[in-house]
N, C-alpha and C positions, 0 to 999 in steps of 0.2 A: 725337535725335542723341546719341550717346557723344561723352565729353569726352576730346577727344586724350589719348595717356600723354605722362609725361613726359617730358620730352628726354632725360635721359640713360637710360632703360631703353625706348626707342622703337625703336629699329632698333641692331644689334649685328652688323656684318658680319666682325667678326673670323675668322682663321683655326678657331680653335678652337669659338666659334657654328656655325660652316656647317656645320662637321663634325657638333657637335648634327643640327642639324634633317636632312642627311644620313641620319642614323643615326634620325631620328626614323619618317622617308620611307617606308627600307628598313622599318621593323617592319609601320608600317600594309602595305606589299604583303605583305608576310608572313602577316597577320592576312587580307589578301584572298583570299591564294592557295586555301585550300581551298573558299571559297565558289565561284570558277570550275572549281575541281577537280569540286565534286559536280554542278557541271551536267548535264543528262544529252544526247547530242546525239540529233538525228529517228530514225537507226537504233536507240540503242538502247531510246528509248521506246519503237519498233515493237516489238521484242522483248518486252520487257515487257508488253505490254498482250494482253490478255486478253481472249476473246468471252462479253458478258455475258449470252448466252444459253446459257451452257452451265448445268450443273448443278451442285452442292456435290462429286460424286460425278466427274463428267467433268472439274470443272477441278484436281481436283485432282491425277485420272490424268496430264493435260494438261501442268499443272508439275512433276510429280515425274520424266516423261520428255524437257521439252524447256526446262523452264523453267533458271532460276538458281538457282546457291548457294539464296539467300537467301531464294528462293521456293518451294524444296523443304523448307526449316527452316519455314516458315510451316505449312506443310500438316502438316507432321510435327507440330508443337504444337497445330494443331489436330484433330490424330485423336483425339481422346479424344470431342470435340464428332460428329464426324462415325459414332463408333459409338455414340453415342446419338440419336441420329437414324436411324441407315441401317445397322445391324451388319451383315448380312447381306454384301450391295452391299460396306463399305468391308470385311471380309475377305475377299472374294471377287475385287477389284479394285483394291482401293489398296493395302493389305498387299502383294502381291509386289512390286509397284512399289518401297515402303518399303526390302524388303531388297533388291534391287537397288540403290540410292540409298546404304545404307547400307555396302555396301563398299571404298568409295570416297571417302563422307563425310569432312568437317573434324571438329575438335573440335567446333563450336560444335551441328553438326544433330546427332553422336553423345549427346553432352548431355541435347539436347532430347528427342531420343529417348527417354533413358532414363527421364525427367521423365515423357513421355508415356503408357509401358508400365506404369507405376507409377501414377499418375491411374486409366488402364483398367482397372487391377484393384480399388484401390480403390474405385470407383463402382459396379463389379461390373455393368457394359455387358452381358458376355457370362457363362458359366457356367464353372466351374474348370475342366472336363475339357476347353472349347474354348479358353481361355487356356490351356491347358498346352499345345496341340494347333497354335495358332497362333501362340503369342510367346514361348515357353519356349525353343526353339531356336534364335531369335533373339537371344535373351540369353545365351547359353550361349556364343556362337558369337564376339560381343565382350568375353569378361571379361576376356580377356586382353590387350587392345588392348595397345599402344605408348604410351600416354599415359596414366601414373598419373591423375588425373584422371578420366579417360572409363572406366579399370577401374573405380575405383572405385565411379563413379554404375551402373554395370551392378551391381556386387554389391549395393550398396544394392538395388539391384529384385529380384535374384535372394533375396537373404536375408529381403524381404517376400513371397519368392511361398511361398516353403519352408514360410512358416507357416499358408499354406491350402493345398498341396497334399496328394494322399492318399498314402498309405504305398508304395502301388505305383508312383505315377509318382517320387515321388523315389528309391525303390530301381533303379530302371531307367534313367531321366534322369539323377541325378544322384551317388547313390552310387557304382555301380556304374562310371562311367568317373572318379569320381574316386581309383578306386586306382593306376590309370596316371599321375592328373595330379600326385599326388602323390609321384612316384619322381625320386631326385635326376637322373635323366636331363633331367628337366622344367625348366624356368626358373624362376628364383628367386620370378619375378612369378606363375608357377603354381602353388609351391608355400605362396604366402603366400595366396592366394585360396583354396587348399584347407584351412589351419587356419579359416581362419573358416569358411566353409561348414560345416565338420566341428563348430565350435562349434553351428553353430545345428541341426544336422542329431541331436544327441544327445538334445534332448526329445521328436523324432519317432519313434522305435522303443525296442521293449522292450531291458528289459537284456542276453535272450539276445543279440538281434542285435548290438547294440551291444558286448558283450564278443567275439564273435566278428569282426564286423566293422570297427568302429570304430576300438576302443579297438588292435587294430595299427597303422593309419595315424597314430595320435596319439601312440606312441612311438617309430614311426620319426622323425615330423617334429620331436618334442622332440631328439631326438638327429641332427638337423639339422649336416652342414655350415658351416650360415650362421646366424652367430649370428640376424640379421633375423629368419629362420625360427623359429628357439628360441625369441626372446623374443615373438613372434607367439601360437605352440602356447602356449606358456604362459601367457598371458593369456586363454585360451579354457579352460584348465584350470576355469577356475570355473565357468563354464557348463557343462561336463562334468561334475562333482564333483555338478550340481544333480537332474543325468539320470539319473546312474545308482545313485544310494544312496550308503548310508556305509558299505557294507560294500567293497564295491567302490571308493571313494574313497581309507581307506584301505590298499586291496593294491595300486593301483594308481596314482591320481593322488599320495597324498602320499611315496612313493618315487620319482616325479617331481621334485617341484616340491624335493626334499632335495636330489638332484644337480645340478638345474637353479641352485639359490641358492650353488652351489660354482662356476658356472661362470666360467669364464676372462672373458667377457664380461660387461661393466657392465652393461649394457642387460638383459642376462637376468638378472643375479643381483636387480636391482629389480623386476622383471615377478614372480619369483619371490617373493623379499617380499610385494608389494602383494596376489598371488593368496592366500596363506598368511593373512595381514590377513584378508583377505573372506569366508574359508572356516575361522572361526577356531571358530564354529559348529556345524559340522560335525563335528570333531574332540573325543574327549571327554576328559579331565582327563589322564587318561594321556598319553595323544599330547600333550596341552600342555605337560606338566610335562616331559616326558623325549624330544621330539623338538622342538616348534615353540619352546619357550623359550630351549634352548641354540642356535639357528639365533639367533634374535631377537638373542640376548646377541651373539653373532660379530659379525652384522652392523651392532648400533649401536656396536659399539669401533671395526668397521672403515670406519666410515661417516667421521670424522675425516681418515682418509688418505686416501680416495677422491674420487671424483668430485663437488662441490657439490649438483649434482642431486639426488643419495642424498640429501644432507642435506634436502633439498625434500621428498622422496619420505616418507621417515621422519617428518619433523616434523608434516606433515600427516597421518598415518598414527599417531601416537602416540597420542592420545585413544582411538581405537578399540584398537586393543592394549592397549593398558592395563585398559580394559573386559574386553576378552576373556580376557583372563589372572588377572585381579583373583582370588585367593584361594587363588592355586597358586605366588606370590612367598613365600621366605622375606624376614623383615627386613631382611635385607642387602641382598636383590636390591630389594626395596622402596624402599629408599634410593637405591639406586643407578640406577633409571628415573625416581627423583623427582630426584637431581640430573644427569644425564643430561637432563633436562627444562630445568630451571633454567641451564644450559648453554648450550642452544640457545636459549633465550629471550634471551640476551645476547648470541650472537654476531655478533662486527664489531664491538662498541661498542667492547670495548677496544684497538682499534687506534687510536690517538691519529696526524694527523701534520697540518702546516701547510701543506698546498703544497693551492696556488689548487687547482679542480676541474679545469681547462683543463690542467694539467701532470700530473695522474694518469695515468698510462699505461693504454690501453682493457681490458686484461686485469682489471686493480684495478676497476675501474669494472662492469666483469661480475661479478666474486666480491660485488662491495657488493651489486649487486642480484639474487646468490642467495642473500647471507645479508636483506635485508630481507624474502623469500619465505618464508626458515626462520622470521623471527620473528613474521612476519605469522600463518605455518600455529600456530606457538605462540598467537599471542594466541587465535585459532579455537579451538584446543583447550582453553585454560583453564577452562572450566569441566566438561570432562571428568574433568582433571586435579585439582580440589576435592573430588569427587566419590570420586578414587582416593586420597587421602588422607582424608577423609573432613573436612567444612565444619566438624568441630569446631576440628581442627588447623590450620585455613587462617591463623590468624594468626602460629603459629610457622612454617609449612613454606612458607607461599606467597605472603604479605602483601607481603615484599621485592618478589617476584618481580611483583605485577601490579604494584608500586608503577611499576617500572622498563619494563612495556608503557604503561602509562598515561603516561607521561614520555618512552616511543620518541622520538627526534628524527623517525622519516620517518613519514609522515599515513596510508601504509598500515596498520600498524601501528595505530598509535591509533584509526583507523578502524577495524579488526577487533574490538579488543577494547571500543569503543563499542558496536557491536552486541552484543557476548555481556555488554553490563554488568547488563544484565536478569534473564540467567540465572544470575550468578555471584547477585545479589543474591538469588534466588528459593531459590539454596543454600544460600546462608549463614544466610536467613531471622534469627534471634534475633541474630545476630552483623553484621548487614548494618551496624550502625553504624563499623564499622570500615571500610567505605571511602566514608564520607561526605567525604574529602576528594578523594577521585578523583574521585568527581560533579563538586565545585565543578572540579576541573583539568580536565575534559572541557569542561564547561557552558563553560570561558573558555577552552576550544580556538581557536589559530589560523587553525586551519582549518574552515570550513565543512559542508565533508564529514563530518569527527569530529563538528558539530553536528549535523547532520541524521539523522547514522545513530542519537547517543542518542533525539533527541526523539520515535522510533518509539515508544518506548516508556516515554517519561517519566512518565505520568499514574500507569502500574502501580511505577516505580521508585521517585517522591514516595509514593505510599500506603507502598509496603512502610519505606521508611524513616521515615511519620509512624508505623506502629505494632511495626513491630520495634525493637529495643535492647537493650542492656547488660540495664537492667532492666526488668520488666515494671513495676515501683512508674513511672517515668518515663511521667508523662500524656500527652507528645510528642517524639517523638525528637529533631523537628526544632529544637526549643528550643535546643537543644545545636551548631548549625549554625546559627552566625551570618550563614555568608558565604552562603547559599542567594539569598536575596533578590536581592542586590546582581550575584552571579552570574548569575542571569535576568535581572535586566532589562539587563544588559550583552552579552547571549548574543543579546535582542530586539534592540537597536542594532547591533552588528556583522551582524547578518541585513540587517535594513534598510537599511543603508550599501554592502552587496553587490547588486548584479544578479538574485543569486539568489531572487529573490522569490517558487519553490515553496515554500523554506526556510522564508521569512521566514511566508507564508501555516502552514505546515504547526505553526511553533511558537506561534505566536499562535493555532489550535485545539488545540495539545495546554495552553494557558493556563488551559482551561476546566475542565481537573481542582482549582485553585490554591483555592475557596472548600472543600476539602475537605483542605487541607494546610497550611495559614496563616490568620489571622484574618482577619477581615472588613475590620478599621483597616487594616490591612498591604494588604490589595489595595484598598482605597479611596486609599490614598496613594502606593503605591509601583505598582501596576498600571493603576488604573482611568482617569487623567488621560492614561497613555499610548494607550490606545484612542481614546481621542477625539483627540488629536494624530493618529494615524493615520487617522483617518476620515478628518479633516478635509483632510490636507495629503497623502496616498500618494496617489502618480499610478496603481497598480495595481490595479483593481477587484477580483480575490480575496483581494487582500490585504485590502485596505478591509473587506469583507463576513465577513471571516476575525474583524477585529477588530471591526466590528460585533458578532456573534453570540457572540462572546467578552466585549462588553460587557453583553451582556443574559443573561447567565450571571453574571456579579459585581452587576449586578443582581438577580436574583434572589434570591440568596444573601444580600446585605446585610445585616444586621442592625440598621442603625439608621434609624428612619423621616424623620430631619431629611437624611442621605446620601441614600436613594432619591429623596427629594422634590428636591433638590438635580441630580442625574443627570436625574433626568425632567424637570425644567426646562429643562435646559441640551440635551438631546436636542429637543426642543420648539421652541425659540428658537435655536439653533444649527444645526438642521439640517434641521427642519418650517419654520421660517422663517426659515432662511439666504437671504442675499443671493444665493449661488452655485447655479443650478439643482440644478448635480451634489450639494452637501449636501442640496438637499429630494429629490432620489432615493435617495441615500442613505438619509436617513431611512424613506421606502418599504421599503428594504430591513428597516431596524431593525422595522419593522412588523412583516413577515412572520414576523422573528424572536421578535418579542412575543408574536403569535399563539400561535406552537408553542410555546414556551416558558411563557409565564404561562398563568396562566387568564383564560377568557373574560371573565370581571368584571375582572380589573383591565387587559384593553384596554382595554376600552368604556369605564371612569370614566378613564382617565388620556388615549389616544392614539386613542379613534376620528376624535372630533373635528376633530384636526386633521389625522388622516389626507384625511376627506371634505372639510378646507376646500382641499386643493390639488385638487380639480376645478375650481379659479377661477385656475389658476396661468398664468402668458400664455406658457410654454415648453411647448410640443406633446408634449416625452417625458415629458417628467412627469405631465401626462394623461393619455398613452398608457400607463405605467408604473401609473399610478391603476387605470386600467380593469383590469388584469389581474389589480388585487390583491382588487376590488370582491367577487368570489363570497368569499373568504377575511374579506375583514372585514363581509359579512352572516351568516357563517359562527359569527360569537361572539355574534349577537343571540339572547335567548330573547324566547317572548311567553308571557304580555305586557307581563314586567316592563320590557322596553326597547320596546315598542311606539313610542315618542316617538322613540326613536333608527333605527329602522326608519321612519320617517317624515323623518326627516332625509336616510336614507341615498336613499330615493327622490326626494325634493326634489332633490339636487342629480344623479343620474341622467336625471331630466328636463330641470333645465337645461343638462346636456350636450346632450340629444338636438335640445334645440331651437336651440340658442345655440352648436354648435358650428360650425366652418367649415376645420378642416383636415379633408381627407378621410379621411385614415390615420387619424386618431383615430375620426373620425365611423364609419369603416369597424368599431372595432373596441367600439366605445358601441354599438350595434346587436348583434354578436354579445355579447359580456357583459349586455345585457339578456334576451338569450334565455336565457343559461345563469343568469340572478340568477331567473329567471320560475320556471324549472326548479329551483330548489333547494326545497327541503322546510325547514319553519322549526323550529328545536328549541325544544321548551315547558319548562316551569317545571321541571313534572314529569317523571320518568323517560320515556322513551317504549321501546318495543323494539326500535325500528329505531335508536336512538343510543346503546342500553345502554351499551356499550363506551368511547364516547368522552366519553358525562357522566359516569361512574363517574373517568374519568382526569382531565377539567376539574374535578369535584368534591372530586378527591385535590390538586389542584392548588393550588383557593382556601384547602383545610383547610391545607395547609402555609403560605399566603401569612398566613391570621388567627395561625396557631401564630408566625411570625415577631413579628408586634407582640405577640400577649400576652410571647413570651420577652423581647422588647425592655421590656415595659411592668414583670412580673414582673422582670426582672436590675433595673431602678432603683428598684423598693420593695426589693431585696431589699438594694441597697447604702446609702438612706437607712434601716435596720434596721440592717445590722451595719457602715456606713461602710467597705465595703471594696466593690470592684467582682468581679464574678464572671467571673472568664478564660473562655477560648474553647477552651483544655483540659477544665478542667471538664464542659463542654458536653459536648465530643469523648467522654468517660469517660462518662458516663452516658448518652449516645447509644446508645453500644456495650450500654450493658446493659437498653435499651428496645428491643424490636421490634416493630413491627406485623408483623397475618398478612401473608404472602407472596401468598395462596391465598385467592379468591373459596368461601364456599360455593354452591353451585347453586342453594340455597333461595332466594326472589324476597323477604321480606322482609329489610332490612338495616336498621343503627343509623345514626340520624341525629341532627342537632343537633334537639331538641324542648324546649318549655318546659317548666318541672318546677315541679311545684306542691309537694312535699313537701319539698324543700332549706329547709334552715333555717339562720339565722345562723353557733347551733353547729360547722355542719360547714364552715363560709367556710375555715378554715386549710385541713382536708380538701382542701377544690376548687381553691385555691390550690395546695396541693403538687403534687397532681393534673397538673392544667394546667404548672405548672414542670417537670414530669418528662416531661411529652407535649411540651412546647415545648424540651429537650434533645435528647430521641430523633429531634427530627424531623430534624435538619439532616445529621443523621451519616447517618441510615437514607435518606433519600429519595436525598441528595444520591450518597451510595454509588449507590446502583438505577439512578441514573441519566444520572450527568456522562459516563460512558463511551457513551451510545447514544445523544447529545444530537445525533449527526449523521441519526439515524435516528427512522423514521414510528413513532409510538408503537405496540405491535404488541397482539397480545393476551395474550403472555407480562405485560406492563408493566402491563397494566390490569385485566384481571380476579380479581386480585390483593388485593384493596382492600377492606377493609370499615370504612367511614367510625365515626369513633369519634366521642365527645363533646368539642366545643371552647368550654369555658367554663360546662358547665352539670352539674350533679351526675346527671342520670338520661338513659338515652336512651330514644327510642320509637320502637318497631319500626311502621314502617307497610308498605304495600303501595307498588309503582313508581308505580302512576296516583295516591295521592291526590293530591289536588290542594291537602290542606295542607302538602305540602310543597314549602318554598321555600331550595333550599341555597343560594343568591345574592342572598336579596332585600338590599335596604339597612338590613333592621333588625339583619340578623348583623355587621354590620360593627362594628366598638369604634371607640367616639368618636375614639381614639389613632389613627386612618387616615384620619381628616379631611382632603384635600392642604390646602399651603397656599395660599392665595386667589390667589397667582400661576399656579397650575395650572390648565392645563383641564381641572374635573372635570365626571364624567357620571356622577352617583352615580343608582343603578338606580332605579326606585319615585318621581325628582323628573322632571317634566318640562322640564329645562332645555334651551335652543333655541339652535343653533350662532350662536356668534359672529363675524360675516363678519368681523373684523376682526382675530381670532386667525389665520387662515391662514396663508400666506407670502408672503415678500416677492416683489414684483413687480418689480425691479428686473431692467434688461436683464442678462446676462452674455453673459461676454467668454470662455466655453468651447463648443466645439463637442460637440454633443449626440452622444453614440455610439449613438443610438437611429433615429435619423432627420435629417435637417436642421433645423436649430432654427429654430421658427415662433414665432409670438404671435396672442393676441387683440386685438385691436383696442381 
């Protein structure tokens, strides 16, 4: 039973109430009416209905002569289907049907038609000389329909057939009656469908033809009547200018396009411009200097007094001119399209006025938003315009000027030249320090937009700015940009605070460039705490997975072994053995991430463990979620140094197989046994069938040891001179170590081997040694590879590599099979990588036996699974 309302809002019979529900009454019949409208009654279903023994061929004849509208558009959309089937039959029998049907058609089956005729040829159903034969003059016959629209879709098909037919059917078909169609006798609509045809018809015949033939109808219609016409021809001039040379170009088309850009009509004197623009190539220094330059000059004085549009038209067109002309300016003209530039990059600001938006008059409101178009096409252009002045001068000639785009009040604007921030930077290269404050104004952009469009390409903008500068003596640029930091991670909040969460996803993987532009402390404090807050608490699963894999990137990179030990804990306990199912999926996720990212030894001794302890988890996705990860984490075992851990991994495989009882799982514990049965196990030693991929795990572990010796080396080096060693420094002598790039083909390589002739003497030796490999490494790897961190390691990444010596004074070359070689065993490991006893470790060569009681937590949760229905074991 509902509880009565209450008295005084229970029944309202006032005048004003009835009239309500009155007016409520009338909507719903309103909202009914066309549902009784589309009924259809017995006659005209009879109609409709169709004998379904007819054929594809008969019923189609069947509705195109007695059916409906609507069932004639059917057939007709489906003729492309029926000549691939039945060519023959459907032009010998539905085709006349068709044109019959279609002289009389709506727009919607003419449409469809044209859609169709266009299909047919590209599929190439039938052969050109038969499409010419049967649907050429079909097309030909509607170009000029009544209905812009329905013309237009026919010339689309006509201007696609033009470029496969042969030289004789277009000279006969189509040239030849379009010198009639083009005579001002003809309709405007006939003579505008003859410039283009005429455009596209110029690459199909020799120059003879084409100067005899052509090129009269294309100065009669430049000299058109109707401005329409003019400024039509003229825009097809470019495509003409490509047909027939440059000799010909200029005696003909560019004594055109001079008269044409004087014309009385707006509309043609920009067609005229923009063509001159495109064809600026064509024209050689002469023509520029003493024809195209003084036209140019005319038209941007006279662009001020004209129509806004021009200003559109210009502004977007100005980088390219500028190009094209670049070295035929005297200084003064120089000047003068560099402020002529600077001009338009301001205009509208300085109109100042107070009245509310709502009281501007709709005219003001139109000119505002053709000048945010001009300033927009400027920001576009600026780094054309760097370029035309040259990136040394940008700080006297142009510095102002992005200061003032990057500052735009409207977000188009800022938005544009977000995008080009990339490339002004990649110009200025040495000088890029000078607008490290524009970064930070974009980075704490209002708007979204302007954020998403830098972060395309932030990883490239962060590098050029950590190594370009004022000077080169300066070890990091960034030193000098205080506000960078502070700026990101405010750029990451305002993402996450929005909806937008491709944004929020997209900047938290461009995060992952950050251990190669800042210190290791600086993302352990100011980045790393925020990944895990996101894991933990975002309701959006790429996002989650975004900053997952972004944590395991600041992980890697680390530098200090008490921080990773610390992270890996807290991933462990927080998320392997969270309360909340969704964090122990989660953490699954982190797995996969570990995988591809670490090397196979430090899964196995950090996160196998508890990866296999949640096969005991009592929520069915998480199982489910397990099983699929199973082939990937038997994937990091070698034998037989993990033999023990390959013995665990089958243990708890069986007790799914036996001990399971949801089906969905049990269903997919069966296939994953088949595909774990099916994998091949990778050994100690080299093998040839995994060359590639232990070559890349083995480059992997060497940088993971070079990490702690650099950690171990930087604290003797500061209990020696009592000062600590920057993460500059690093950066600098990075830069001047490289490993080869380049595998040799020879099968022996340098590995880590004992050395029996190292002596005492030479300990500083191995020490420096080691210090200088333990710099190179983080700059060089990390370079090679943050940028591809989304992708399969390929064979460009890994063949690459020839393992050097870590920690020991001599190498020795062996063969791939011996079998005294062990890059992974637990004796390479330095005591300094011991975890601490709160970790689950699986150090290689000990037999240690999972701990059922590290797993995770069993504890019900109160989210619903996105995998399946949440189940438990009993």
């Amino acid at each position: 039973m509902h509880p009565p309302p209450p008295a005084a809002a229970a029944m309202d019979f006032s005048q004003n109430s009835l009239f309500g529900y009155m007016e409520d009454l009338q909507e719903l019949t309103i909202i009914e009416r066309p549902v009784r409208r589309s009924l259809k009654t017995p006659e005209e279903i009879e109609r409709l209905t169709v004998d379904e023994d007819l054929s594809d061929i008969e019923r189609a004849v069947y509705l195109l002569s007695a059916g409906q509208d609507i069932q004639g558009t059917s057939v007709i959309a489906n003729l492309p289907f029926l000549m691939r089937q039945n060519p023959a039959e459907t032009l010998r029998r539905v085709l006349p049907k068709v044109r019959e049907v279609l002289h009389v058609a709506g727009v919607e089956m003419q449409l469809t038609a044209a859609v169709s005729f266009l299909t047919i040829l590209q599929e190439e159903s039938v052969s050109i000389h038969t499409y010419a034969h049967s649907f050429l003059q079909v097309i030909l016959l509607h170009l000029e329909h009544r209905d812009a629209g329905v013309s237009n879709a026919w010339l689309e098909t006509l201007l696609s057939v033009i470029e496969v037919l042969p030289k004789e059917t277009l000279r006969h078909e189509i040239l030849n009656p379009l010198v009639s169609k083009a005579q001002l006798s003809q309709t405007v609509q006939s003579r505008l469908v003859s410039c283009k045809i005429l455009g596209k018809l110029t690459n199909k015949f020799d120059a003879h033809t084409i100067k005899r033939e052509v090129l009269p109808l294309v100065k009669s219609l430049c000299q058109d009547v109707e401005y329409e016409v003019r400024s039509c021809m003229c825009r097809q001039l470019e495509n003409i200018a490509q047909g027939i040379g440059t000799e010909l170009t200029k005696s003909v088309v560019l004594p055109e396009l001079i008269e044409l850009s004087r014309d009385e009509g707006s509309s043609v004197r920009l067609a005229a411009f923009e063509t001159l623009v495109n064809l600026l190539d064509v024209f050689d220094t002469d023509d520029r200097s003493q024809t195209i330059l003084p036209l140019v000059k005319s038209f941007c004085e006279k662009s001020f007094k004209a129509d806004e549009s021009i200003l559109i038209s210009l502004s977007f067109h100005l980088g390219k001119l500028c190009h094209g002309l670049y070295g035929i300016f005297t200084p003064d003209q120089h000047l003068r399209f560099l402020e002529f530039y600077k001009k338009l990059c301001t205009l509208g600001l300085q109109q100042e006025n107070g009245h509310n938006e709502n009281q501007i008059p709709p005219q003001i409101l139109e000119q505002e938003k053709k000048y945010i178009s001009v300033r927009k096409n400027c920001a576009y252009n600026f780094p054309a315009m760097i370029v035309f002045v040259d990136p040394k001068n940008f700080h006297m000639e142009l510095y102002s000027t992005f200061f003032c785009l990057c500052h735009d009040p409207e977000v188009p604007v800022r938005y544009t030249i977000a995008i080009c921030f990339y490339e002004v930077s990649k110009l200025l290269n040495s000088g890029v320090y000078l607008i490290h404050k524009e970064l930070i104004t974009l980075l704490q952009d209002e708007s979204l937009e302007v954020l998403d469009a830098l972060i395309d390409h932030l990883p490239e903008i962060l590098e050029l700015m950590s190594t370009g500068g004022e000077s080169s003596i300066q070890e990091n640029k960034l030193s000098s940009l205080p506000d960078l930091i502070p700026a990101l991670t405010a750029a990451e909040q305002r993402a996450a605070a929005s909806l937008k969460w491709r944004t929020h996803e997209k900047l938290l993987q461009k995060y992952a460039c950050l251990p190669h532009i800042i210190s290791s402390d600086q993302i352990y404090y100011r980045f790393l705490q925020r990944m895990f807050t996101i894991m933990m608490t975002n309701n959006v699963l790429p996002v989650q997975k975004a900053a997952s894999r972004t944590l395991c990137i600041f992980l890697r990179y680390n530098r200090k072994q008490e921080q990773r030990h610390e992270v890996i804990q807290k991933l462990i306990e927080q998320l392997g053995q969270g309360k909340s199912y969704w964090n122990r999926l989660r953490f699954l996720d982190t797995c996969e991430f570990i995988i591809e990212i670490f090397s196979k030894s430090f899964f196995c001794k950090y996160f196998f463990l508890p990866a296999i302890e949640l096969t005991h988890d009592p929520v069915a996705n998480v199982r489910m979620k397990l099983c699929y990860l199973l082939p990937k984490v038997k994937s990091t075992l070698k034998i037989p140094a993990d033999k023990h851990l390959l013995q665990q991994l089958e243990m708890c495989v069986r007790k799914l197989l036996c001990q399971e009882k949801d089906k969905d799982v049990l269903a997919i514990v069966k296939r994953t046994v088949l595909e774990l049965d099916r994998m091949e196990m990778s050994m100690d030693a080299f093998q040839k069938k995994f060359y590639e991929k232990d070559l890349l795990d083995q480059e992997k572990e060497r940088e993971e040891l070079l990490l702690m010796e650099m950690e171990q080396l930087e604290k003797e080096k500061q209990q020696n001179d009592g000062r600590p060693m920057s993460d500059k420094t690093f950066e600098k002598k990075r830069r001047d170590t490289k490993t080869p790039t380049t595998l040799p083909k020879s099968i022996p390589i340098s590995v880590p081997g004992p050395s029996g002739t190292s002596t005492p003497s030479t300990s500083k030796e191995i020490k420096k040694s080691k210090l200088i490999r333990s710099q190179s490494f983080n700059n060089q790897a990390f370079h090679a590879k943050y940028g591809n961190l989304d992708k399969c390691p390929s064979k460009s990444s890994t063949a690459g590599y020839t393992p050097s010596v870590s920690g020991l004074g001599k190498t020795s070359v062996i063969s791939l099979t011996d079998d005294s070689f062990r890059a992974r065993s637990a004796s390479s490991v330095p005591t300094s990588f011991s975890p601490s006893p709160s970790l689950p470790s699986t150090s290689r060569g000990a037999g240690n036996s999972a701990d059922p009681k590290s797993s995770g937590s069993k504890d019900a949760q109160p989210r619903k699974a996105p995998l399946k229905s949440r189940k438990s074991n009993p």
